[in-house]
Every structure is written in structure tokens, then in C-alpha cells.
N, CA, C and O atoms as a Maestro MAE file, in Angstrom:
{
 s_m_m2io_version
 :::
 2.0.0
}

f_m_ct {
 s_m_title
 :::
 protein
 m_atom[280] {
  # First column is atom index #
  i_m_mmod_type
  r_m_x_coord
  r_m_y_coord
  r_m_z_coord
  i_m_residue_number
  s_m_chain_name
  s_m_pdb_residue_name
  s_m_pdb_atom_name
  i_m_atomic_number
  :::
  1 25 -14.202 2.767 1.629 1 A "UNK " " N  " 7
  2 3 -13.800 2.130 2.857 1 A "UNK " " CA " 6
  3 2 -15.026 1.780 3.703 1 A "UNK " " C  " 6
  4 15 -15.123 0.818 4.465 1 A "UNK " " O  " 8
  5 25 -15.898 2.665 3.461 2 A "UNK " " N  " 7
  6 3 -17.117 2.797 4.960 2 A "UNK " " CA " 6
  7 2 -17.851 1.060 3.916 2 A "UNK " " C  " 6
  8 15 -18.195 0.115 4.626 2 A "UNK " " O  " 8
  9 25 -17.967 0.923 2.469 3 A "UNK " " N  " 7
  10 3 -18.822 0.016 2.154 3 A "UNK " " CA " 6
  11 2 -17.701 -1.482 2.393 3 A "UNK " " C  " 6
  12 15 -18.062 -2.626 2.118 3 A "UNK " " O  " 8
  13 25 -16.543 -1.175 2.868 4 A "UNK " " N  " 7
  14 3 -15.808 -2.593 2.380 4 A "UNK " " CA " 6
  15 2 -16.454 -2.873 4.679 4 A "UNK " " C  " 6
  16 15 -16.962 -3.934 5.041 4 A "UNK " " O  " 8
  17 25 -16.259 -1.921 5.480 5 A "UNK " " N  " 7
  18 3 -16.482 -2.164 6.665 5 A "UNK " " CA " 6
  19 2 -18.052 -2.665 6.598 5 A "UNK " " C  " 6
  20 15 -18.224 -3.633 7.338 5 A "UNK " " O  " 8
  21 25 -18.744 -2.424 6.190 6 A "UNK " " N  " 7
  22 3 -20.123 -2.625 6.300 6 A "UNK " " CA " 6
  23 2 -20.298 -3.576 5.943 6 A "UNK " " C  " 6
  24 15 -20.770 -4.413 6.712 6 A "UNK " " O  " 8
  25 25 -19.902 -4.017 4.145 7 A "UNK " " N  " 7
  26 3 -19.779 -5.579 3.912 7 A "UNK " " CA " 6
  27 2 -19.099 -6.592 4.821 7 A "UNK " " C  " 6
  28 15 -19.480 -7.762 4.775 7 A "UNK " " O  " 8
  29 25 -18.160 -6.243 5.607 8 A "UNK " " N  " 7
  30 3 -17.825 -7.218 6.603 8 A "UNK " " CA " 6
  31 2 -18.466 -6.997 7.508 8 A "UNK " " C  " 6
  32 15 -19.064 -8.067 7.618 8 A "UNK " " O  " 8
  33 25 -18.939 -6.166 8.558 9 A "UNK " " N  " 7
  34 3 -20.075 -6.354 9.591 9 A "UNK " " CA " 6
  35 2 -21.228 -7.086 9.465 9 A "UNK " " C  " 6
  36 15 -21.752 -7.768 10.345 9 A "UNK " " O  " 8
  37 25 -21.804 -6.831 7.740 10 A "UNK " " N  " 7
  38 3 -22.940 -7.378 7.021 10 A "UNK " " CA " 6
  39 2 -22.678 -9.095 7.174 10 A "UNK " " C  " 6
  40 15 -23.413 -9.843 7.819 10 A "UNK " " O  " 8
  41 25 -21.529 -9.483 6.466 11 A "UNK " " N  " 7
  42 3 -20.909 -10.996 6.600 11 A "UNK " " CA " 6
  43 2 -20.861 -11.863 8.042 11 A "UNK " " C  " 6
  44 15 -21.183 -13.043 8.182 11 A "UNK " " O  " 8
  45 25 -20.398 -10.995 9.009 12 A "UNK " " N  " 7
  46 3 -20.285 -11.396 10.385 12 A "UNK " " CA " 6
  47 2 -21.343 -11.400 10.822 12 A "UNK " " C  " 6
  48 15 -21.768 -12.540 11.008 12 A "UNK " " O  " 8
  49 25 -21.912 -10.724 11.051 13 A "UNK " " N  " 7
  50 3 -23.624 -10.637 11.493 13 A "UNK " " CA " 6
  51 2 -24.379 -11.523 10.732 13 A "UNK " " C  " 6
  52 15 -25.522 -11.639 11.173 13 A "UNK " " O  " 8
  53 25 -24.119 -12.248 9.653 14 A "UNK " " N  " 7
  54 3 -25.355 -13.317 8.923 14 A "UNK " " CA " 6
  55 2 -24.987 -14.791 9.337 14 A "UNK " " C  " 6
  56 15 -25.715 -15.670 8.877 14 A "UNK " " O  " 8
  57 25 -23.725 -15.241 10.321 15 A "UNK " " N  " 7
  58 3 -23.583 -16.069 10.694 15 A "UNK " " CA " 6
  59 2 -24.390 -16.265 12.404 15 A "UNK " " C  " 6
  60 15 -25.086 -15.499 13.070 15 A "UNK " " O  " 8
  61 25 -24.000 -17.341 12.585 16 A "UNK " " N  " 7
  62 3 -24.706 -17.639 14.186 16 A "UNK " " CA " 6
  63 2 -23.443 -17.502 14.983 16 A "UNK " " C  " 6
  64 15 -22.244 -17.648 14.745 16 A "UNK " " O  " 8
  65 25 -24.309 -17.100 16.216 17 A "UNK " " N  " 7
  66 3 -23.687 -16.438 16.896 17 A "UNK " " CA " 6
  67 2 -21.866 -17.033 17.731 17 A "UNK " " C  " 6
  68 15 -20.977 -16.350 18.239 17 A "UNK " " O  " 8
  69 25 -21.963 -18.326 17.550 18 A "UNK " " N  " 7
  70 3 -21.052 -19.320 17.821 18 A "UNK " " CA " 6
  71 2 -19.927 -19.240 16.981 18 A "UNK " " C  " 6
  72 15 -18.773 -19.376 17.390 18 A "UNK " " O  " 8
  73 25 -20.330 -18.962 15.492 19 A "UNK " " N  " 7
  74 3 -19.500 -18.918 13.919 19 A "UNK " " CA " 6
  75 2 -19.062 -17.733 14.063 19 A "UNK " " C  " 6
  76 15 -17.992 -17.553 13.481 19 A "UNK " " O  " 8
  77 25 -19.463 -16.859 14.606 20 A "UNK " " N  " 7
  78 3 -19.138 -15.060 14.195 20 A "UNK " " CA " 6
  79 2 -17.501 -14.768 14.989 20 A "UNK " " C  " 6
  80 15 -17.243 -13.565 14.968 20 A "UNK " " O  " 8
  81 25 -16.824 -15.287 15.397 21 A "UNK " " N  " 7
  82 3 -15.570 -15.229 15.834 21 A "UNK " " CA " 6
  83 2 -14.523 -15.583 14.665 21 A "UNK " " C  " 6
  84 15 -13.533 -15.013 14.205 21 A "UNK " " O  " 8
  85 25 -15.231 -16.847 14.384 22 A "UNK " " N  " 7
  86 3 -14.428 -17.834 13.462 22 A "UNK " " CA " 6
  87 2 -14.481 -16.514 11.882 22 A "UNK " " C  " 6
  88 15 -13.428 -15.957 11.571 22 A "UNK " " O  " 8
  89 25 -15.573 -16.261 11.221 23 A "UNK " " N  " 7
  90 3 -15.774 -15.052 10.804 23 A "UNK " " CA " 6
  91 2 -14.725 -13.692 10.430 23 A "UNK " " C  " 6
  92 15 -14.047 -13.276 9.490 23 A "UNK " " O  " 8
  93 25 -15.096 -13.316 11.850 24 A "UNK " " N  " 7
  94 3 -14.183 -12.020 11.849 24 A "UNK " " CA " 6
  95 2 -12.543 -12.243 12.040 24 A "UNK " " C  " 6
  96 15 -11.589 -11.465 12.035 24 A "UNK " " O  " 8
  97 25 -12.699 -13.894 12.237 25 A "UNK " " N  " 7
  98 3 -10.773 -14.267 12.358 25 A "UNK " " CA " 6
  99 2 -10.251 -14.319 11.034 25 A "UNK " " C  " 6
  100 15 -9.128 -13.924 10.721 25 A "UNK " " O  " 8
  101 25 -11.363 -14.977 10.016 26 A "UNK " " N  " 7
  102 3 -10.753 -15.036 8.428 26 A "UNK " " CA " 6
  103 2 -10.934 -14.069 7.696 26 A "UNK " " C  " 6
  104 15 -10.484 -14.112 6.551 26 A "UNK " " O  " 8
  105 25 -11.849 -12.600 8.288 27 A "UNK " " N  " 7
  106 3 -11.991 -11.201 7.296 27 A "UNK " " CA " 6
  107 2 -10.494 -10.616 8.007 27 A "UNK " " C  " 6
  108 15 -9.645 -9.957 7.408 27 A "UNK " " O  " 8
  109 25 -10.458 -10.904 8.943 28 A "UNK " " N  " 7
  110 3 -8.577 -10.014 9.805 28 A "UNK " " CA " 6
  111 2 -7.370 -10.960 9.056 28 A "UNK " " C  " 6
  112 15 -6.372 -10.318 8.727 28 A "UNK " " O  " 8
  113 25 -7.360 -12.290 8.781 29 A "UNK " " N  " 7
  114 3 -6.527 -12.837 8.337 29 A "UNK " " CA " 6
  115 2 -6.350 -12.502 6.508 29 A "UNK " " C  " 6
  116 15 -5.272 -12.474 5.916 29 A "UNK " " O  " 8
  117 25 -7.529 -12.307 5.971 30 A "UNK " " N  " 7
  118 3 -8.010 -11.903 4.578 30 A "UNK " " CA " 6
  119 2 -7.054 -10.598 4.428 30 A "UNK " " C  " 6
  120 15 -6.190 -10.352 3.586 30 A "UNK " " O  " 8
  121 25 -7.558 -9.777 5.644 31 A "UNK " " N  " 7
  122 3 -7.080 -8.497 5.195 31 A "UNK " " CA " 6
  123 2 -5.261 -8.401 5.778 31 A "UNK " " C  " 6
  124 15 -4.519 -7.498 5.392 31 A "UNK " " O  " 8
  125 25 -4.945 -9.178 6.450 32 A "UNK " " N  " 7
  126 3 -3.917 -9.072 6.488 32 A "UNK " " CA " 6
  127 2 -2.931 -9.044 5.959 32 A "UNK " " C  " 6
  128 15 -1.993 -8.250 6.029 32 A "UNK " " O  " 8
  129 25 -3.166 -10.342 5.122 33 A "UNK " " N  " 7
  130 3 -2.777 -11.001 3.959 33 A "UNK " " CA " 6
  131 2 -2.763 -10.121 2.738 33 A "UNK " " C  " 6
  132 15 -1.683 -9.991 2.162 33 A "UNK " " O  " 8
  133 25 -4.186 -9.287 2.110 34 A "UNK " " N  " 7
  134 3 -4.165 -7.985 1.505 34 A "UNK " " CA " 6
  135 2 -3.073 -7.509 1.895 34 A "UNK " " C  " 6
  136 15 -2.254 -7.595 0.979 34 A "UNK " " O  " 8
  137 25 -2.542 -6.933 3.029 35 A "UNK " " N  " 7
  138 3 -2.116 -5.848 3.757 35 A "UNK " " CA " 6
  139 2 -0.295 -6.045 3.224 35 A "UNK " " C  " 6
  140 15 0.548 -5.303 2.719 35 A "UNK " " O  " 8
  141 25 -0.336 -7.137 3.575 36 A "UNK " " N  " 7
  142 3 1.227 -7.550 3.319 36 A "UNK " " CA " 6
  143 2 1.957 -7.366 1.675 36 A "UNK " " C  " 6
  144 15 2.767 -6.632 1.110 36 A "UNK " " O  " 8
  145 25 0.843 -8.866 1.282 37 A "UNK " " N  " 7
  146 3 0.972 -8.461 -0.632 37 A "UNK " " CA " 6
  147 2 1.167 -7.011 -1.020 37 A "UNK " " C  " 6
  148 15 2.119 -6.811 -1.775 37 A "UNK " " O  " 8
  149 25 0.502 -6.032 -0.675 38 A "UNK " " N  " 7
  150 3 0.279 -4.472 -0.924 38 A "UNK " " CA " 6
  151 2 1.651 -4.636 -0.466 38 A "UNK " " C  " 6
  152 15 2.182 -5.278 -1.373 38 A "UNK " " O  " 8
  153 25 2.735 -4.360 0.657 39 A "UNK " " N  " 7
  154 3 3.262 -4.038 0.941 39 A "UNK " " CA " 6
  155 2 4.575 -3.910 -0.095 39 A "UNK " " C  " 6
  156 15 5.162 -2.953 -0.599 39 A "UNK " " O  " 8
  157 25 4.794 -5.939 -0.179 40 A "UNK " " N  " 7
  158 3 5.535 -6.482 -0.996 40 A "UNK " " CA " 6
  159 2 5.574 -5.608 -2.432 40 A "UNK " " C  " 6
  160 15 6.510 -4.880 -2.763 40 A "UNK " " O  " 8
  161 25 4.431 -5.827 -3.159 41 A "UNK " " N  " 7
  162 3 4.594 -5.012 -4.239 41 A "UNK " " CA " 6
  163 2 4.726 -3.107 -4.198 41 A "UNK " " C  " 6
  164 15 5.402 -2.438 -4.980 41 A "UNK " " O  " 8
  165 25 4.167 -2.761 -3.455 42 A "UNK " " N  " 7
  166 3 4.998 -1.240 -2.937 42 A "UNK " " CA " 6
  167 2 6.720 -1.355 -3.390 42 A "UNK " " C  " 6
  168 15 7.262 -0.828 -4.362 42 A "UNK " " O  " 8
  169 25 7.290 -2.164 -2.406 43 A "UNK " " N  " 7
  170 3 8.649 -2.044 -2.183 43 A "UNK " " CA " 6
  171 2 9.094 -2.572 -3.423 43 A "UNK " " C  " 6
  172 15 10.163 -2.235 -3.933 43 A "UNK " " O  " 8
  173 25 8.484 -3.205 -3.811 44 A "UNK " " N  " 7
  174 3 9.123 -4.276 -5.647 44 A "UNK " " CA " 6
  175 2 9.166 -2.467 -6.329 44 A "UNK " " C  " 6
  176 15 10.168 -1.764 -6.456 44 A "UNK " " O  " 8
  177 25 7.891 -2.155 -6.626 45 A "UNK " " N  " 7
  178 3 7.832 -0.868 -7.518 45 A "UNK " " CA " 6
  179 2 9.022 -0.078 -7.214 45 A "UNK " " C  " 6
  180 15 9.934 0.195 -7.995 45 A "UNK " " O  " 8
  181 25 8.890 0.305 -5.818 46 A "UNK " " N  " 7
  182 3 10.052 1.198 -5.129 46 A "UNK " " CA " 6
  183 2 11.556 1.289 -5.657 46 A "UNK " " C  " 6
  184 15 12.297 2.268 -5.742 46 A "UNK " " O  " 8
  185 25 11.795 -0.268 -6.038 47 A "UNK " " N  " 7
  186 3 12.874 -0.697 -6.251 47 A "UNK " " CA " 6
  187 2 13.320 -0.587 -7.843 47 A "UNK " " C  " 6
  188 15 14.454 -0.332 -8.246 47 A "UNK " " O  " 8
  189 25 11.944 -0.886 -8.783 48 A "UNK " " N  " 7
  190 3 12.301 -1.084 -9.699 48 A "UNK " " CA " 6
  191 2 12.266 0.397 -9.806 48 A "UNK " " C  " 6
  192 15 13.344 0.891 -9.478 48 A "UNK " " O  " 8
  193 25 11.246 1.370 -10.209 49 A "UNK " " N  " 7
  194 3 10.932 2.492 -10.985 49 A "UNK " " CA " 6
  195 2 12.176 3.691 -10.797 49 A "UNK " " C  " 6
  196 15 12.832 3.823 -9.763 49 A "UNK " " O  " 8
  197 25 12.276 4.207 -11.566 50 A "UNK " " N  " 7
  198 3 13.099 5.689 -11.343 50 A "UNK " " CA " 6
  199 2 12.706 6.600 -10.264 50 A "UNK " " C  " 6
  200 15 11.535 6.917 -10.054 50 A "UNK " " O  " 8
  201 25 13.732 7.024 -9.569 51 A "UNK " " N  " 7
  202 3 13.058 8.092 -8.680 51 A "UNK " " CA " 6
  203 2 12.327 9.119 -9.216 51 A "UNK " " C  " 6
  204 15 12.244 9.533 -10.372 51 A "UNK " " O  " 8
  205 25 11.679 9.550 -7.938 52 A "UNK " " N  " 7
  206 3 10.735 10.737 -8.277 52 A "UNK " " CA " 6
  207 2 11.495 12.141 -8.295 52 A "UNK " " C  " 6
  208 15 12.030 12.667 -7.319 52 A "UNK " " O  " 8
  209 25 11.436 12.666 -9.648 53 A "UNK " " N  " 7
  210 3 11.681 13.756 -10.014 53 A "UNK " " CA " 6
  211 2 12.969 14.168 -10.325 53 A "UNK " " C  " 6
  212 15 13.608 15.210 -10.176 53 A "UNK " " O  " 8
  213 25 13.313 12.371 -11.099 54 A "UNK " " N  " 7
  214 3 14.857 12.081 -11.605 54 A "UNK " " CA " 6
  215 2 15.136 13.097 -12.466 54 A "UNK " " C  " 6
  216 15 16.276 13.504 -12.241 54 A "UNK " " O  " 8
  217 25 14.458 13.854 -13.598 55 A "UNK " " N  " 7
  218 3 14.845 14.835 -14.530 55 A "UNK " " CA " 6
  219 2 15.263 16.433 -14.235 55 A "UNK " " C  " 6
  220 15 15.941 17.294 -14.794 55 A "UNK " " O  " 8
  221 25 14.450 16.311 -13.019 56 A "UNK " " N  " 7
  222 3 14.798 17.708 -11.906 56 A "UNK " " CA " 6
  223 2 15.719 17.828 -11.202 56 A "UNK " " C  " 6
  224 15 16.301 18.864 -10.880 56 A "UNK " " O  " 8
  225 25 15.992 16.411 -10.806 57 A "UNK " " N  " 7
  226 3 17.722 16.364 -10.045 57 A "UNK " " CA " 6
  227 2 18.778 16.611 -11.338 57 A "UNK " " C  " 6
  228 15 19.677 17.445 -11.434 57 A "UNK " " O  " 8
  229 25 18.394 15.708 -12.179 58 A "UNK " " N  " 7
  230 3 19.727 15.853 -13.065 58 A "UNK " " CA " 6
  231 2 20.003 17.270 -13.729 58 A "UNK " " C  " 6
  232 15 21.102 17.748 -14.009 58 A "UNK " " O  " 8
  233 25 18.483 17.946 -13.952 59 A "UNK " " N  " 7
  234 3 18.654 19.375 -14.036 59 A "UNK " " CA " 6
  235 2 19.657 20.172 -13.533 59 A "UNK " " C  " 6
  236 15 20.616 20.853 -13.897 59 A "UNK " " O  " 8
  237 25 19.038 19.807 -12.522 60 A "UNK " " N  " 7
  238 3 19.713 20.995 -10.862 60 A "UNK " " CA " 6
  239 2 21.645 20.563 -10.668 60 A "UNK " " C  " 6
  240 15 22.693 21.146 -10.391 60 A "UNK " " O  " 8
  241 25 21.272 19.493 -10.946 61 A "UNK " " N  " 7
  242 3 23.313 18.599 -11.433 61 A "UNK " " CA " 6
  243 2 23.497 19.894 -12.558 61 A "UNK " " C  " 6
  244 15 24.224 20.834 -12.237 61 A "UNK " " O  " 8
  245 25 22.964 19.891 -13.578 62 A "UNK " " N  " 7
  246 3 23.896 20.548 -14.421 62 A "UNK " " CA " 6
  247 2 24.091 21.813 -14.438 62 A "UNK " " C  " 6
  248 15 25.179 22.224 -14.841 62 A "UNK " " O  " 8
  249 25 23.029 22.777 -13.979 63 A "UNK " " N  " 7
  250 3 22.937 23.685 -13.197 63 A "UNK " " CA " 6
  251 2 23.887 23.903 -12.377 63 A "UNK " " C  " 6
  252 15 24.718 24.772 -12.643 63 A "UNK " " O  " 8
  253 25 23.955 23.244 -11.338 64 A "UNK " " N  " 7
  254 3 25.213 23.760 -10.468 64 A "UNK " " CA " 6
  255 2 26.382 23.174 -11.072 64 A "UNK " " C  " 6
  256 15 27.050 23.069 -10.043 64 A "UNK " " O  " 8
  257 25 27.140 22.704 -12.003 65 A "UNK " " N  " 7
  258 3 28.276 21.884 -12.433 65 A "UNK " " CA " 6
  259 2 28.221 23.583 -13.461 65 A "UNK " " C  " 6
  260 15 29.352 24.052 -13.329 65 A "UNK " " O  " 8
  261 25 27.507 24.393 -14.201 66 A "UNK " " N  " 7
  262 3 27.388 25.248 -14.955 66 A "UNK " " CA " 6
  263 2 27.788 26.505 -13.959 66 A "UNK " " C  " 6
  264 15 28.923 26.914 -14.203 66 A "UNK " " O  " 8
  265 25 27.459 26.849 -13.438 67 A "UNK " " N  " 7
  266 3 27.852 27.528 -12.476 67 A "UNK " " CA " 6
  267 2 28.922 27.590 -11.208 67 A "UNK " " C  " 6
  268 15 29.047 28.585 -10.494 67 A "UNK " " O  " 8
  269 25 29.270 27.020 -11.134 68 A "UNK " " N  " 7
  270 3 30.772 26.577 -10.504 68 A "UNK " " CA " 6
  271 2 31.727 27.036 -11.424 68 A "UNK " " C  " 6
  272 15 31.801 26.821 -12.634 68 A "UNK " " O  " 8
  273 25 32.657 27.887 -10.472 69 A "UNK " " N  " 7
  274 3 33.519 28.821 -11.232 69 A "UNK " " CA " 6
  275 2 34.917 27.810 -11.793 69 A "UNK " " C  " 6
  276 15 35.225 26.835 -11.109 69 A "UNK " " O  " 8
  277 25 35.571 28.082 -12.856 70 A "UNK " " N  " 7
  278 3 36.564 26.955 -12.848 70 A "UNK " " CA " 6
  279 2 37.736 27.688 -12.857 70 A "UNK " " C  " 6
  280 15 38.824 27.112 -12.854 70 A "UNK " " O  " 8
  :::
 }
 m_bond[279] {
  # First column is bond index #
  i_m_from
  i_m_to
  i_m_order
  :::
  1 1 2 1
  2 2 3 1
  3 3 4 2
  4 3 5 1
  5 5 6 1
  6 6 7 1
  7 7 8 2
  8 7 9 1
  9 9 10 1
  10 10 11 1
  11 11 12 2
  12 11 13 1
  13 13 14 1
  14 14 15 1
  15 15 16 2
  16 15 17 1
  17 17 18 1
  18 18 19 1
  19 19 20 2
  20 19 21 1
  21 21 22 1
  22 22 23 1
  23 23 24 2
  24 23 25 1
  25 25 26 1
  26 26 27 1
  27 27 28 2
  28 27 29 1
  29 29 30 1
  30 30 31 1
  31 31 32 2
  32 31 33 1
  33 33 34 1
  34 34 35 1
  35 35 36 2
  36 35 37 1
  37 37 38 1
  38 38 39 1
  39 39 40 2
  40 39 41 1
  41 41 42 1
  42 42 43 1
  43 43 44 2
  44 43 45 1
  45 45 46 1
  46 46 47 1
  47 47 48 2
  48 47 49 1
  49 49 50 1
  50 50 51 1
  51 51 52 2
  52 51 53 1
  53 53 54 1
  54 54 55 1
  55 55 56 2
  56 55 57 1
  57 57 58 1
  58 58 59 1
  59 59 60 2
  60 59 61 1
  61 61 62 1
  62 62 63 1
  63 63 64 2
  64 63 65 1
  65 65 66 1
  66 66 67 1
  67 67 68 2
  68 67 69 1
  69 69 70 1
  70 70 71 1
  71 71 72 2
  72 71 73 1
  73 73 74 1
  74 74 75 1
  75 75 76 2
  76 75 77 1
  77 77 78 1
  78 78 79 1
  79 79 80 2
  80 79 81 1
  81 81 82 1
  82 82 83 1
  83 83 84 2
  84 83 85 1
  85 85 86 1
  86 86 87 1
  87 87 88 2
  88 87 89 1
  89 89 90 1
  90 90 91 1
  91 91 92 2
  92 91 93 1
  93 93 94 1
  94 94 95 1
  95 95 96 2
  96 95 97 1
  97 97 98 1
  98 98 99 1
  99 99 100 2
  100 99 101 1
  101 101 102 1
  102 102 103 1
  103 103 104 2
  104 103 105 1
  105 105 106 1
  106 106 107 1
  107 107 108 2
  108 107 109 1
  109 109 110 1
  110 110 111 1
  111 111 112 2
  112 111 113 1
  113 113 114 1
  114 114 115 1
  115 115 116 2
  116 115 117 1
  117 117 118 1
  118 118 119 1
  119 119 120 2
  120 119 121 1
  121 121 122 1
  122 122 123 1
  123 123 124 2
  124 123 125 1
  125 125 126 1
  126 126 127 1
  127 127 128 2
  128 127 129 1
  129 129 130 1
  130 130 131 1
  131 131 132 2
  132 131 133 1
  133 133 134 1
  134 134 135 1
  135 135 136 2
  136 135 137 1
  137 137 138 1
  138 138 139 1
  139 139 140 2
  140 139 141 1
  141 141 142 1
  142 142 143 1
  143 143 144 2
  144 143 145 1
  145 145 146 1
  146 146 147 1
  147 147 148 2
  148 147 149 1
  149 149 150 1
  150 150 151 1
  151 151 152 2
  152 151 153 1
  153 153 154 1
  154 154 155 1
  155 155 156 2
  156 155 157 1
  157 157 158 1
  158 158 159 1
  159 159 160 2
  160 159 161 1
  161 161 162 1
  162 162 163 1
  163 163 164 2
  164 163 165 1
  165 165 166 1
  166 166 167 1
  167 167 168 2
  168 167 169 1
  169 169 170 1
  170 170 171 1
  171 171 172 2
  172 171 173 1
  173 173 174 1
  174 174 175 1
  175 175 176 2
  176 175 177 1
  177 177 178 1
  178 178 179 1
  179 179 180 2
  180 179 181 1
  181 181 182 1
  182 182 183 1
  183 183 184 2
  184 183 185 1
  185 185 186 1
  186 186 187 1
  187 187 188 2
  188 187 189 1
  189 189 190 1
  190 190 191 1
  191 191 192 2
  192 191 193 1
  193 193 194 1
  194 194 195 1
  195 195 196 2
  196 195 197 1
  197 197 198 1
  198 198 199 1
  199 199 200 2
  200 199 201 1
  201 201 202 1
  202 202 203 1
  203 203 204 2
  204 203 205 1
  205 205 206 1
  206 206 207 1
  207 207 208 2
  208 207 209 1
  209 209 210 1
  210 210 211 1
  211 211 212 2
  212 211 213 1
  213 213 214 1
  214 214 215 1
  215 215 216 2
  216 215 217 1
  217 217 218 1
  218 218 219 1
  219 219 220 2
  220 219 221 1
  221 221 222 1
  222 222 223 1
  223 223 224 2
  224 223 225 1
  225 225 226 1
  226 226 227 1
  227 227 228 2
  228 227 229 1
  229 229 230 1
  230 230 231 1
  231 231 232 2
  232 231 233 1
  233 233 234 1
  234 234 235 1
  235 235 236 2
  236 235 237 1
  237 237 238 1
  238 238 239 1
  239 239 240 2
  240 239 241 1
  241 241 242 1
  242 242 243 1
  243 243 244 2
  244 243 245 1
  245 245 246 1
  246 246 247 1
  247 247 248 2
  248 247 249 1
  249 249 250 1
  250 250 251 1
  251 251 252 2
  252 251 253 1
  253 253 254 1
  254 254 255 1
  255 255 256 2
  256 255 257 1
  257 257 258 1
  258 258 259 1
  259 259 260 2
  260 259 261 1
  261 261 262 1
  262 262 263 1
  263 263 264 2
  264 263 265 1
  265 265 266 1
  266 266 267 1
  267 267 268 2
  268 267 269 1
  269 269 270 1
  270 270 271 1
  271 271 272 2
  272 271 273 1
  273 273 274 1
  274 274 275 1
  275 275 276 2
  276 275 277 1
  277 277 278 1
  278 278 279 1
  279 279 280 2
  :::
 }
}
């Protein structure tokens, strides 16, 4: 993280001083844009994959269905 901040301070700072707005508007829009995509595919995975620790629930299902008096 500290080298992706530095490479952008590094980037902003090699422009003139007039450009350096314009700059830091397209590394915030860059990363925003990162920010979102990440998001999108988070929630895709979320959606597709099996829950976490599907074999332990279904365990614990048969477990208590085994134990329940009839």
C-alpha cells in the first residue's frame, strides 16, 4: 500500500504545478473505478460460490435430526 501511495505522490509531483490537480483527479477516478469493479466481482463470487462452511452446517443438520427423540 505505502509503495502504490508513493507511486502516486511520485506521479503528481512530476507534473507542473497547474497539471497536478488534473493528476490527482484521474489517480481518485482510477482508483475509484478499481474500487467499484472489486466490489462488483466480490458480490458476483458471493453469489455464485457455496457458503462458508457448507459441510459443517450440513453436519450439525444431521446431528441434530440424529438426536431428536422420535
Amino acid at each position: 500500500m505505502m509503495t502504490v501511495i508513493v507511486l502516486t505522490a511520485t506521479v503528481i509531483l512530476l507534473f507542473r504545478e497547474e497539471w497536478r490537480i488534473y493528476a490527482a483527479g484521474g489517480f481518485c477516478l482510477i482508483y475509484f473505478i478499481g474500487a467499484i469493479c472489486s466490489f462488483l466481482w466480490l458480490k458476483s463470487r458471493l453469489k455464485q460460490g457455496a457458503l462458508p462452511f457448507s459441510e459443517s452446517i450440513n453436519e450439525l443438520k444431521k446431528d441434530r435430526e440424529w438426536l431428536q427423540p422420535k
